[in-house]
Residue, then its C-alpha position, 0 to 999 in steps of 0.5 A: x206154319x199154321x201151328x206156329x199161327x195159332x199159338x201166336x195169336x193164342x199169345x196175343x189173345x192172352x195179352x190183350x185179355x190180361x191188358x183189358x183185366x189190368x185196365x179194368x180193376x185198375x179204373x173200376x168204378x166200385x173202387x173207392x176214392x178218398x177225398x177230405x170230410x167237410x160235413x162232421x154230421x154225427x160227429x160230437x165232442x163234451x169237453x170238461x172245462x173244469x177238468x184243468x190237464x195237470x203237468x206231469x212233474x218231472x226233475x232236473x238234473x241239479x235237483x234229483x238225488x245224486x244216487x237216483x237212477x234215471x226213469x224207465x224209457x216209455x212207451x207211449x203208444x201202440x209200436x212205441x213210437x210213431x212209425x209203429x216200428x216195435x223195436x227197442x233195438x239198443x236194449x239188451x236186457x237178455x230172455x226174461x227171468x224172475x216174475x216180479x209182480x203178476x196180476x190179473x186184470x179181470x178181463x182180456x188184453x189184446x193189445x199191449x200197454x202203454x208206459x211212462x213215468x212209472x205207470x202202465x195204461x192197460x185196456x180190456x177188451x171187456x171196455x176198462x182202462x186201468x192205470x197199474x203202478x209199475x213198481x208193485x203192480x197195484x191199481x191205480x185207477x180203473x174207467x169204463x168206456x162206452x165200448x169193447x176196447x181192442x187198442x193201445x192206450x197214448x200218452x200225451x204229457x197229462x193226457x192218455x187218450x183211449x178210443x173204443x168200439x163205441x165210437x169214441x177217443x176219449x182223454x183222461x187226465x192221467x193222474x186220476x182217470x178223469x174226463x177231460x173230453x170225449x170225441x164221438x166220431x160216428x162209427x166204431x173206432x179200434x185205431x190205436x191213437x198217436x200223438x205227434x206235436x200235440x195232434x192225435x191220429x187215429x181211423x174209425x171203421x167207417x172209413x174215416x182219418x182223423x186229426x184232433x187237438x190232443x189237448x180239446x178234441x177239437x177236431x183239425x181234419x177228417x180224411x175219408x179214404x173209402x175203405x173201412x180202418x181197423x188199423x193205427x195210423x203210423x206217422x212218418x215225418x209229415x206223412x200219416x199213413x193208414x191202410x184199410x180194408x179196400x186193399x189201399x195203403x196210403x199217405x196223407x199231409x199231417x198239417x192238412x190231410x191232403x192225399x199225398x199217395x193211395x196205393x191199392x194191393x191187388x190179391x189176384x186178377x178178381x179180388x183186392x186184399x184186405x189190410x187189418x195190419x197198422x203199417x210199420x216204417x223204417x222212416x223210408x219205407x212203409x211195412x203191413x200184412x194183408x188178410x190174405x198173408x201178404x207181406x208188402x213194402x212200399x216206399x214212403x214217398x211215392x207209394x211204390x209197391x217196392x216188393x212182397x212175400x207171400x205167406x201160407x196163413x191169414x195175416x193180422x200182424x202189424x210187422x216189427x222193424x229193426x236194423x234193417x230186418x222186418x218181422x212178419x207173422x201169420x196163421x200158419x205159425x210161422x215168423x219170419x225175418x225179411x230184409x227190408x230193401x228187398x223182402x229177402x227171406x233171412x230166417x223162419x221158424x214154426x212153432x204149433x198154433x197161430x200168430x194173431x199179434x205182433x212180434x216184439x224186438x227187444x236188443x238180440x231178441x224177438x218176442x210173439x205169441x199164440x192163440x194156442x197161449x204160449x209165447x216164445x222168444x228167439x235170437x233174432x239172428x238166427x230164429x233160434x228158440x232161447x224162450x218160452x212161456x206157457x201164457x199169452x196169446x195176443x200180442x205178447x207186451x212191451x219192454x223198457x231198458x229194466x224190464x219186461x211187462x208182458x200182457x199174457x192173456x189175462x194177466x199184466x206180468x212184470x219180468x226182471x230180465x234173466x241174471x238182473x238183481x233186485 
């Protein structure tokens, strides 16, 4: 009798202690609250109104040459697409073969290039951007800018924009490296920017994200979500979405940054995680990673929390989405393919060393690499190895529906895909 009292009480002492930590962490004064930016103190913006965007020429059907192949697919920004997604799911260009063209950039490249109309827009991590022509890999253009850059270059028609550590986004006109303007936002920006409609979106590391006239740099609407952003914005209908260092993943409108969910992701009962991964989508559900190697899904909509999966290494890889299956990677070597109605696990394979950079989906395949400088490709079915190199060690590059170009470490190489001809 007096044993079974005892245990009940010791449940329901549990209970009520379990609540009240619950209530707390979630109503805790130190977390942070985002609210819509009113003073733009510290923030600056030159403009070069000499410097007229050029339109980048394009032919029409009637007028190109009868036996001219189509352009290259770009890939205009960090993912390839506004949601962030990392996947060219219908081009089947199979494992990459002959080297066409390799050159070293002179610096390190962390994250991957951008691509359209025949150039790659490359940043090092030392503070250039450098245009390179697709076709031979030669130089077109190089710029310094005010910082170490750790992001993707965006195109946008005449513009590629480029944000760096020394707090600021800068527009170039594409065909010469020019100036057009330069936005200074007051803290150190690492967020690779997006372009939808004519606006840019990017965060800055002080907690700030921003929308900006693509064309002027005249900013439209700064949302301050209280958390430090080393991540992309990824933007989902009329959704931006960014998550951040205080452990929140959220959504705001895009017309006028109005909060439309903040979702905190807690660690464990005394600490909240840490998000430097950009969150991907489906276009119903939004993908990130946590420092701590939480995978976590949530609905586009509501904010949800729709499932997680814990991984045994820090995680700083945005996930790759395709046909249903998220790729997610960390510290611990290992990659896995989640369902991404549920998180159910569908293959993982190991290899030796640590996974900082997103995977790459291209058609049956996917695409990582290591710290340790090698970088692999596997049927993305089965996790089966069908390539590997023994270069790379960020993210591992991009691809078109002709080729390969992989940002290895120091060195932008261009790969014609295994049996493809000249």
């Amino acid at each position: 009798m007096w044993k079974k009292l005892l245990v009940a009480l010791a449940v329901l002492l549990a209970l009520l202690v379990a609540g009240a930590a619950t209530a707390y962490f979630a109503l805790r004064p130190d977390r942070p609250q985002g609210h819509l930016v009113t003073d733009f103190s510290g923030v600056s913006l030159f403009q070069d109104t000499g410097a007229v965007g050029e339109t980048v020429e394009t032919t029409t059907e009637e007028e190109s040459e009868p036996d001219a192949p189509p352009p290259e697919r770009c890939w205009p920004n960090f993912g390839g697409n506004p949601k962030r997604s990392l996947s060219l799911p219908d081009v089947h260009l199979g494992p990459p073969g002959k080297i066409i063209w390799r050159r070293y950039m002179g610096g390190v490249q962390e994250y991957s290039p951008s691509f359209c109309d025949g150039v790659l827009y490359v940043n090092l991590t030392l503070g250039r951007t450098v245009a390179v022509d697709a076709e031979t890999g030669r130089e077109l253009w190089t710029k310094m800018q005010p910082g170490a850059l750790a992001s993707t270059p965006a195109i946008d028609g005449p513009r590629v924009l480029v944000s760096s550590h020394g707090g600021t986004v800068t527009a170039h006109r594409r065909s010469d490296g020019r100036i057009l303007w330069r936005l200074r936002t007051g803290g150190k920006v690492e967020s690779s920017p997006v372009v939808v409609d004519g606006i840019a979106y990017f965060g800055t590391t002080e907690g700030r994200l921003f929308a900006v006239n693509s064309a002027t740099g005249n900013v439209r609407w700064a949302y301050d979500t209280g958390g430090r952003i080393n991540s992309s914005p990824s933007v989902v209908g009329d959704h931006v979405c960014i998550s951040t260092y205080a452990g929140s993943v959220l959504c705001v409108r895009n017309v006028n940054g109005r909060e439309l969910w903040t979702t905190y992701i807690q660690r464990d009962a005394l600490r909240a995680e840490s998000f430097y991964a950009s969150p991907s989508s489906d276009g119903l559900r939004l993908f990130t990673v946590s420092r701590s190697g939480k995978a976590v899904a949530l609905s586009i909509s509501s904010g949800k929390v729709l499932w997680t999966y814990q991984m045994s290494g820090w995680g700083y890889s945005t996930p790759a989405v395709s046909d249903g299956t998220v790729y997610v990677s960390a510290f611990d070597g290992g990659i896995r393919a989640l369902r991404a109605a549920d998180g159910r696990v569908r293959w993982q394979r190991f290899v030796p060393g640590r996974i900082l950079g997103p995977a790459l989906v291209v058609g049956d395949l996917v695409f990582f690499s290591t710290l340790e400088r090698k970088s692999y490709g596997l049927d993305r079915r089965t996790g089966r190895i069908v390539w590997r190199t023994n270069r790379g060690r960020y993210v591992v590059g991009i691809a078109t529906d002709r080729y390969y170009y992989f940002s290895l470490n120091g060195s932008l190489i261009k790969y014609r895909p295994r049996g493809g001809s000249e």
